[in-house]
N, C-alpha and C positions, 0 to 999 in steps of 0.2 A: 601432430597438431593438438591443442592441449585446447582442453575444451572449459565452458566456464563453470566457476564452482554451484553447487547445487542449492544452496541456502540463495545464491544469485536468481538462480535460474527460477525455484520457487518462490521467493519475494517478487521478481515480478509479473511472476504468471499470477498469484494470488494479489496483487497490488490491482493488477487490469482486471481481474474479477471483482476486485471490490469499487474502482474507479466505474465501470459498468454500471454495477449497481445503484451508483450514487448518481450517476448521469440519471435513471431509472425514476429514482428521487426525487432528486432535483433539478434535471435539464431541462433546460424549456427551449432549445435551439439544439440539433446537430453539429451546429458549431461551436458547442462546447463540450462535446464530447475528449477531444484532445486534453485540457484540462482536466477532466479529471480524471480520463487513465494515466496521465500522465502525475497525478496527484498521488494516484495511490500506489502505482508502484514506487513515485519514491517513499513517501511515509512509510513501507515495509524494507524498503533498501536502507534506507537510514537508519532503523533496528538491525540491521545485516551487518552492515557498517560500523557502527557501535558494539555491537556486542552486546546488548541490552538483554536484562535476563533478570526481570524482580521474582519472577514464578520458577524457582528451580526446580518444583515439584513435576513441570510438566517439562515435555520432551521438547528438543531445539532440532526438527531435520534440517539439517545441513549447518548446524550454524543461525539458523534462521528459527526466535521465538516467538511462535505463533500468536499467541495472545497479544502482547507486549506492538508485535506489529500489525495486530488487526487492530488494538487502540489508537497508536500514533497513525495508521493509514486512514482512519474515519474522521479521528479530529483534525486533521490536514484535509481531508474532502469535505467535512462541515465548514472549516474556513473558508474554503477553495467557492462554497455555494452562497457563502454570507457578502464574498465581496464581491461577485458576479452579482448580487440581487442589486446591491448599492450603486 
């Protein structure tokens, strides 16, 4: 059984810690919690996905650049809280 790749695995563990957070932030309902873990794991799976890597200087575990997807996972959950507000 072949299991999933590890840049996977930690893009969306680190995605649903930072979707958390942002609920944390900016949820005003439980019922919006789904959005935005669901926000930010993909904003860090989409850096996974791509291959995105402007920071060579810093390490990529699995595949997966940390920096690069903690920016695109925040700016997709600041979206995710702007159109909820409207």
């Amino acid at each position: 059984m072949a299991g999933i790749a590890p840049g996977v695995f930690l893009g969306g563990l680190l995605g649903l810690v930072y979707g958390a957070l942002a609920h944390i932030l900016w949820g005003r309902h439980w019922l919006h919690l789904p959005l935005f873990l669901i926000g930010g794991a993909a904003g860090c799976l989409v850096v996974w996905g791509t291959g995105l890597q402007l920071l060579k200087q810093f390490p990529a575990p699995g595949g997966l650049a940390i920096p690069e997807a903690t920016v695109v996972a925040w700016l997709l959950l600041a979206g995710i809280a702007t159109i909820r507000r409207v």
